[in-house]
N, C-alpha and C positions, 0 to 999 in steps of 0.2 A: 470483448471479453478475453481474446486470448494475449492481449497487451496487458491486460489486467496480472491475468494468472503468471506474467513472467515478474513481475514486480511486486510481490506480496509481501507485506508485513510478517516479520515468525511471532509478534505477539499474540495475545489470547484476545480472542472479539466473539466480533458476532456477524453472520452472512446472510445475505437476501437474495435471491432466487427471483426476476419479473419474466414475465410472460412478455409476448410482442406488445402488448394492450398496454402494458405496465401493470398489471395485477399482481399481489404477493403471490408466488406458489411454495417457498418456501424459507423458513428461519433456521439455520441452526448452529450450534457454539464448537468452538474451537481453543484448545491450548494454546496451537501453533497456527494461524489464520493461513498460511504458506503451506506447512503439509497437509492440513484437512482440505484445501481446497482444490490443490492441484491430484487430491487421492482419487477424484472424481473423473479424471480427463486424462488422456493422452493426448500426446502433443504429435505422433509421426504415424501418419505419411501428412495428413493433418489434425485438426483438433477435433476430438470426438469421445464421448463418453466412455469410461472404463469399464468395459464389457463383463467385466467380474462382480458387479453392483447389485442389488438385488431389481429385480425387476420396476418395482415401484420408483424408484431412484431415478432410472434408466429414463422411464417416462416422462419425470418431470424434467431432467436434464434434457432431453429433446423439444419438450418446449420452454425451455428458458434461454430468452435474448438476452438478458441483462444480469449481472451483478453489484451488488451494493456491500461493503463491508464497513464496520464499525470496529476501531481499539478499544479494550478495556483494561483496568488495571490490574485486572484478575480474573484466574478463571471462574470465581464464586460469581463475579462478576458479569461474568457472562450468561453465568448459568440464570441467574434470575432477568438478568436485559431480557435473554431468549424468552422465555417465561412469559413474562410483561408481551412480548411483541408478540406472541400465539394468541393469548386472551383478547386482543384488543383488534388482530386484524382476521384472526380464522385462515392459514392461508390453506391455500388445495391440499396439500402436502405435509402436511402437519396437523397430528390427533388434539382436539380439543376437548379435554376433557373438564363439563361446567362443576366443579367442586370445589368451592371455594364458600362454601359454608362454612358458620358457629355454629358450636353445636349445645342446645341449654344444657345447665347444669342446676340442682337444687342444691341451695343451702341454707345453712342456720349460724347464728353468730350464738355458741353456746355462752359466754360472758355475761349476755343481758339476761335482767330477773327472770322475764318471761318472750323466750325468743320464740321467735315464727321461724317457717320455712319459706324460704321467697326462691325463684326462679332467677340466673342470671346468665350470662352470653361470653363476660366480661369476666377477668382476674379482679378481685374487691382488693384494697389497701388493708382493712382492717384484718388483725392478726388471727386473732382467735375462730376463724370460721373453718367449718366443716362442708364440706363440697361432697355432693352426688350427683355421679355422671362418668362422661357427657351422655346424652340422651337423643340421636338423631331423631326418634319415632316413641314415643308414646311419653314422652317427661313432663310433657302438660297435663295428662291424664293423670297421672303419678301424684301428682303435684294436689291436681285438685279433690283427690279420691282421700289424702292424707285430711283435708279441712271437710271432706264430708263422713269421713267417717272416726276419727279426734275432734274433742271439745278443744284447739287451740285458741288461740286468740285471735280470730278470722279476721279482723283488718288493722291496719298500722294504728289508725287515729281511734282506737278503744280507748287503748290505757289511757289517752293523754283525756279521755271525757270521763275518766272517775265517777260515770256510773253504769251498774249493770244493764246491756239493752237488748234488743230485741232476740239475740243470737243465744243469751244466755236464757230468755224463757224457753225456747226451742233446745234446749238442750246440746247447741252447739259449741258454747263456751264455757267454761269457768268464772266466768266474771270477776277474777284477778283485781281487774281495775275498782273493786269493792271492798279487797279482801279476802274472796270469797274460797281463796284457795292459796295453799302456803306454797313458797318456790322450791323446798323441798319434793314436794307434791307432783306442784307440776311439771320438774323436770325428771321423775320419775316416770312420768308419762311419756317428754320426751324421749326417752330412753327407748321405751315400748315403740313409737313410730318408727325411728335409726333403725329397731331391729326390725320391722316390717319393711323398710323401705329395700332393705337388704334383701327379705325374705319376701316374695312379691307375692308369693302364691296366699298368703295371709290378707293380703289387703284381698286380692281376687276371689277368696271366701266370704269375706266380708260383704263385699260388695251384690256376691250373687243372694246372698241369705237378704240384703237389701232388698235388692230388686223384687225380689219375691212378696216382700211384706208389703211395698208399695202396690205390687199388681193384683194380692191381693183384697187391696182397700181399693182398689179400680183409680189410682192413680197413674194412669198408666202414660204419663208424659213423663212424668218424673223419673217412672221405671226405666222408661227408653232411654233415658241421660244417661244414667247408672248403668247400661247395659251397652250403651257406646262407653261408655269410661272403663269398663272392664274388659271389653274387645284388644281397646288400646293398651291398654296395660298387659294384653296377651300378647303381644309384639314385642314384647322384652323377656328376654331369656329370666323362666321365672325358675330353673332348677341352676343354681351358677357356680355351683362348687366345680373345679377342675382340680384333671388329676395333678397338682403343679406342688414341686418340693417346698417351692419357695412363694412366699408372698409377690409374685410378678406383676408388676406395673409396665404394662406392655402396647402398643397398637399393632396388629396384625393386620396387615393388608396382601390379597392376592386379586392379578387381574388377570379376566380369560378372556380370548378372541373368538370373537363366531365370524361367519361369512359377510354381513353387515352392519354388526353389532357385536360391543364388547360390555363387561361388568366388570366391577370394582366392589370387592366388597370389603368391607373392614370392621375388624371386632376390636372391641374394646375392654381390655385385663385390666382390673385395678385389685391389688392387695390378690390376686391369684383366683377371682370371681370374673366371671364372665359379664359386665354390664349391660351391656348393648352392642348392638348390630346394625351398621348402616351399612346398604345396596348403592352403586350409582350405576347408570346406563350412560355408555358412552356409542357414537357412533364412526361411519367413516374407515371402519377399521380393516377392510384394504389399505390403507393407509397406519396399520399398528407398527409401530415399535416399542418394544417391552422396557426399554429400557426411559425411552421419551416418555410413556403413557406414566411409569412408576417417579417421575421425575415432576411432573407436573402435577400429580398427584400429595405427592411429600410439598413442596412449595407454595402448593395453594390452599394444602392444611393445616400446615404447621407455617403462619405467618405473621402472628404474635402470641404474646405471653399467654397463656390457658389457667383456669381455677386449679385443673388437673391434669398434667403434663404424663405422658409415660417418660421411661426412664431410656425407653427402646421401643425400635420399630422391627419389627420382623415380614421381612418378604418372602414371599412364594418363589417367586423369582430374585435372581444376581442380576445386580444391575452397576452397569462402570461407574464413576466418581463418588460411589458411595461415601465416602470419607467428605468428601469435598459438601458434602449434601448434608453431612450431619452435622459438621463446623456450622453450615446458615443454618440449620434448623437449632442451635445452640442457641446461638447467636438471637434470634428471635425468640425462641421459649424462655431467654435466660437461666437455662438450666440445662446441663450435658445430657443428651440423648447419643443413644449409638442408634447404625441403622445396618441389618445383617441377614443372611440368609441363613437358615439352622438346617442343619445337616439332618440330625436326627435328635432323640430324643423328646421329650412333650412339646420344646420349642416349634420340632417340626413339625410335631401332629395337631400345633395351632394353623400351622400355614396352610396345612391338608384341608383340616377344617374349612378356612376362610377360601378356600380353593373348590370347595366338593361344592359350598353353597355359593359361589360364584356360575360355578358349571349349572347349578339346578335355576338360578333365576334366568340365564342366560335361554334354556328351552323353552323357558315362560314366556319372552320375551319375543323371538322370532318368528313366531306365527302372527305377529300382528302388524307388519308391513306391507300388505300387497297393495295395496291402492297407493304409499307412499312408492311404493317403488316403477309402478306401473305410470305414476306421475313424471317422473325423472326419466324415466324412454321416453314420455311422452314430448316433453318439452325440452329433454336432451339436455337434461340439469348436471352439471359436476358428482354433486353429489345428494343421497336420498335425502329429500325433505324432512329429518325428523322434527325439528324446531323450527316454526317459520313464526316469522310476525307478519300482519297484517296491517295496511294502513288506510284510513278515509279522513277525510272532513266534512264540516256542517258548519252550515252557516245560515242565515233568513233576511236578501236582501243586504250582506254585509255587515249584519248585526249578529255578533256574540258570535266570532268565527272562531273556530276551533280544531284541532286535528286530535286524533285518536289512534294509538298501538295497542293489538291485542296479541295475547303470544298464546301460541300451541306446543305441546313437546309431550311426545308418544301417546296421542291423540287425545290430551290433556290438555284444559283450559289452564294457563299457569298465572292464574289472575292477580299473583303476588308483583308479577313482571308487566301488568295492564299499564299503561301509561297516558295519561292526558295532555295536552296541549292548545294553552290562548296564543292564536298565531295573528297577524298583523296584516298579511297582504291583502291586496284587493279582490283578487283574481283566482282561480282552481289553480292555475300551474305556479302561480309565484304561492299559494299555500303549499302545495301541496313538496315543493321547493324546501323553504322554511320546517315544515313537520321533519323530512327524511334529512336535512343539515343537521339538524338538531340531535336527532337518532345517531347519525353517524358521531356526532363531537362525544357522545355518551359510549362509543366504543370501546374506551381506553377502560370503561368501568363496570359495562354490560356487553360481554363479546359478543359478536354478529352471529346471526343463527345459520343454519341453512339455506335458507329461502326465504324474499320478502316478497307478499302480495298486495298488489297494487289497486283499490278500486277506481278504475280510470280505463282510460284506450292505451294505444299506443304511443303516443305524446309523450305518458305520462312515463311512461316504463321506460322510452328511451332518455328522458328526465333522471330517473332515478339510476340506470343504468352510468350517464357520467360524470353525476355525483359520485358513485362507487368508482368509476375509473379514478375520476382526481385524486379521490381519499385513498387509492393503490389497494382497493380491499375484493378478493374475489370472490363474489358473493350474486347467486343466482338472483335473479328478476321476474317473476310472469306478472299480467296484469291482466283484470277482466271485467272488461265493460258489460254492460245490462243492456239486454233488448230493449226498444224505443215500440213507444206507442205514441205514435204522433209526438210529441217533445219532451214527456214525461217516461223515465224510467219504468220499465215491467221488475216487481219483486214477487210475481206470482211464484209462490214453492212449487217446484216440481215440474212446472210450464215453463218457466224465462228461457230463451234459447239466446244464454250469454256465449258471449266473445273471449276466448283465450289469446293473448297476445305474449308473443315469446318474441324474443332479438332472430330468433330464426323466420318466423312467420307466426299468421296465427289459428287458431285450429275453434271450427264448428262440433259441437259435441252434440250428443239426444242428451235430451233432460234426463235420461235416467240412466246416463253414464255416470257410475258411481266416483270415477276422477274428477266431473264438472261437478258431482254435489259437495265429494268434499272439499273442493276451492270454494264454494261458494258458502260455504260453513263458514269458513273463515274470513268470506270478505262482508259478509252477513254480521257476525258478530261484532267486527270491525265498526260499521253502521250502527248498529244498536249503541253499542258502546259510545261514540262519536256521540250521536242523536239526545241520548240524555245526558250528554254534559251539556250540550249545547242549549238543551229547554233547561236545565239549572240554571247556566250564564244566562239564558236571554231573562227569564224570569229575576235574575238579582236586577240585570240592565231595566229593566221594565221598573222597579222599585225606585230606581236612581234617577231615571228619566220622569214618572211619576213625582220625586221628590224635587227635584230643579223644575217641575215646570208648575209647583205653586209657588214656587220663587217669582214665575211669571217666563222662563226659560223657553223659548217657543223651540218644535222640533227644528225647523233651518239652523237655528242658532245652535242648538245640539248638535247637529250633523257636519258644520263647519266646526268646532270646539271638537271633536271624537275623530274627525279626519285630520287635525292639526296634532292634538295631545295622545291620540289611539286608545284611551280608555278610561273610565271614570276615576279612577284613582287618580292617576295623573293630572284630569281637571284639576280634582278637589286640592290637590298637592299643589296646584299652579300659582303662581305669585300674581298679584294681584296685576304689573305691570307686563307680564308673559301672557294674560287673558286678556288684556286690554287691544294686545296684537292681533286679536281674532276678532273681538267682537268691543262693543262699548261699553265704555267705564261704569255704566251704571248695571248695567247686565252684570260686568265680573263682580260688581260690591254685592250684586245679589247670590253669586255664587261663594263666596268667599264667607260672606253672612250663613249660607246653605250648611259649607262644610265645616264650619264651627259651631253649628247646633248639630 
């Protein structure tokens, strides 16, 4: 390293930080790759960290053997590589923070006769549309409270059936597609929705004077819909007038630090109305820098064009390359945003805002770690387990083998990020091989969490453990095998007295150690989840093998065809001269005959 640091490039890049193991510890960007690297070291009496650093720095530079740097042709350029290389590898040393959401938006194409309101994610081509939003938390409700409580035109393909149907005897429609209503008419109606949509606390009356009439009539399924729809719809700022001179079209974002956890919260000004409020929880934040966290932030929200762009981003906090920052977020919105911190004025008493409700979700937030964190002394993890994924496989005899990810985050099943897997090998360790390859190639798109659990011994963990060495990604390991009763696994709740396996050793716990139940939450779910994909697969397989073998298909002849081809598709896809290599030509005309009927 210190041959390294005398010969550096002064261009702008990007620098990597490995540990002895080779693990990332840390990514970060440079104008000058030459003075930001050597700002870190002194070189006499010999080479040793600049003692002026802030402590977390310090740390990592003590344990980092290696350096790696990258040129770029810019420093925008760098700023996003860095970006990209945080998301995809998590390193110790560097705040992740996962916010890289769409956020919906509802709109209407006012031009057609009789427009609907539809939901979208995406900027539309067509000119004449009206946008409302964006909407982190409650726009679906929003959405659906406007067709339950307006006769619009409730699905796409009415009009085009030109006659009045079922939605029009219920009172939900106009039946337009009849006649039954002039476009004058019903865009005066429209009119009346825009201003509800605007004015929330209107639908929210509406809705409760609903509810009532239903629970009245003891329909009271229907009432509970309407009384979740209305909750939702309470999660959006329903009073949105602010004090603001001008019609501001604004994103306000501030983020606050707690001892191990941080929040981001950002509101959303359009035309000088407050629309909505989205919260994120980030972790790790020993590891915060204000200016890194608000960078990542801007890059991974602002990453292409939007229905509804602000004009400006307002921070809480000053943070350096701001300029540099608003040029790409240009550049991506296609349309000029500035990004700045307001001194004083209403601008500033938005950042206060977006700051005061930063600080109050944050107290909400930190009482609910102790079992994660009493886990991480336990197993002597990097950092607190907030996000861990979970991994198993299932199989029956080597039929319909499969692997299963279930994922956790602030002790939340986040089942959007559940993930399935038809895997190929023969074996536990070459599956279970294949599932965490597979996991890992998907980092670039779904960054690694905190913590993966493994259900297996230690095999498997040291398995999984140099897989993550090769891929350079530092990212904790525990695994935990199931007590044995005679050769079958114990899933007794409350009874199993499972195995914790760490790279340090591994640790017997009592069943009603609240650390071994919540691992075993997790590797449980994992199971479940795995188990019925597996009876789905076997059950299609079971139909397929049923259907080849009134062809006359006998199981052998199966079993040699599914270990050559690995799966029914690929039979059925096989040429007639590639089946003849497994088995006889009169057998493949029966399957070929098979997969054309």
């Amino acid at each position: 390293m210190q041959e390294q640091l005398k010969n550096l490039p002064t261009q702008a890049g990007i620098y990597q930080y490995f540990d002895a193991k080779g693990r990332l510890l840390y990514v970060g960007k440079a104008k000058s790759l030459k003075q930001r690297l050597k700002s870190y070291w002194r070189f006499t009496p010999s080479l040793h960290p600049n003692p002026s650093l802030s402590p977390r720095i310090l740390k990592m530079l003590h344990e980092a053997k290696t350096l790696e740097y990258m040129i770029v042709e810019s420093e925008e350029d760098a700023l996003i590589l860095e970006n990209s290389l945080i998301k995809s590898s998590n390193p110790k040393y560097n705040i992740l923070l996962r916010d890289d959401k769409t956020y919906p938006y509802i709109y209407i194409d006012l031009s057609e006769d009789f427009p609907r309101f539809e939901i979208t994610r995406k900027l539309l081509k067509e000119p004449n549309i009206t946008y409302y939003g964006p909407f982190p938390m409650g726009g679906k409700a929003l959405y659906e409270s406007l067709y339950e409580l307006y006769p619009l035109v409730q699905k796409k393909r009415c009009l085009k059936e030109k006659k009045a149907c079922l939605f029009y005897e219920i009172e939900k429609c106009l039946a337009p597609c009849e006649g039954k209503v002039t476009k004058e008419v019903y865009h005066q109606m429209i009119q009346e929705v825009q201003y509800a949509i605007e004015n929330r606390e209107i639908l929210t009356t509406k809705l409760e004077k609903k509810m009532l009439q239903l629970a009245q009539q003891e329909r009271f399924e229907e009432a509970g819909k309407i009384r979740d729809m209305q909750k939702s719809i309470a999660t959006l700022p329903l009073h949105s007038n602010l004090s603001l001179t001008t019609p501001l079209n604004a994103d306000v974002i501030a983020i606050v630090n707690g001892i191990n956890q941080g929040v981001m919260v950002k509101l959303f000004i359009r035309q000088g109305r407050l629309l909505s409020i989205d919260t994120h929880t980030f972790h790790q934040t020993h590891l915060f820098e204000s200016t890194q966290a608000y960078t990542q932030v801007l890059l991974n929200s602002y990453n292409a064009p939007q229905p509804s762009p602000p004009q400006s981003i307002l921070l809480y906090d000053a943070i350096e390359e701001s300029q540099t920052l608003a040029k790409t977020l240009s550049k991506r919105l296609q349309k000029r945003v500035t990004i700045h911190q307001p001194k004083k004025g209403a601008k500033k008493a938005l950042t206060q805002l977006a700051y005061n409700n930063a600080l109050e979700k944050l107290s909400q937030e930190q009482h609910n770690t102790h079992t994660q964190e009493a886990i991480a002394h336990l197993c002597d993890l990097q950092a607190i387990p907030y996000r861990v994924e979970s991994f198993d496989n299932s199989h029956l005899m080597g039929v319909a083998t499969v692997g299963a990810m279930v994922v956790q985050e602030n002790n939340q099943w986040v089942k959007k990020d559940y993930r399935h897997y038809t895997l190929h090998s023969h074996d536990e360790y070459g599956q279970m091989r294949e599932l965490l390859q597979r996991r890992i190639q998907d980092f670039s798109t779904i960054p690694p969490p905190d913590l993966w659990i493994i259900d297996g011994g230690d095999t498997l963990l040291k398995l999984a453990s140099s897989l993550l060495q090769e891929a350079h990604i530092a990212l904790d390991v525990i695994a935990i095998a199931k007590e044995k009763e005679g050769k079958r696994a114990k899933r007794a709740k409350g009874g199993a007295k499972d195995t914790l396996y760490t790279l340090q050793g591994s640790h017997h716990l009592l069943a009603s150690d609240t650390r071994l139940q919540w691992i075993q939450r997790q590797r449980d779910e994992a199971h479940r989840f795995a188990i019925t994909y597996h009876q789905k697969k076997k059950r299609q397989e079971d139909t397929q093998i049923a259907l080849l073998q009134t062809k006359g298909v006998g199981m052998a002849t199966l079993k040699r065809l599914l270990n050559y081809f690995g799966t029914f598709q690929a039979i059925e896809s096989a040429s007639f001269n590639a089946l003849c290599e497994v088995t006889t030509p009169e057998i493949a005309l029966r399957i070929k005959s098979q997969a054309k009927q």
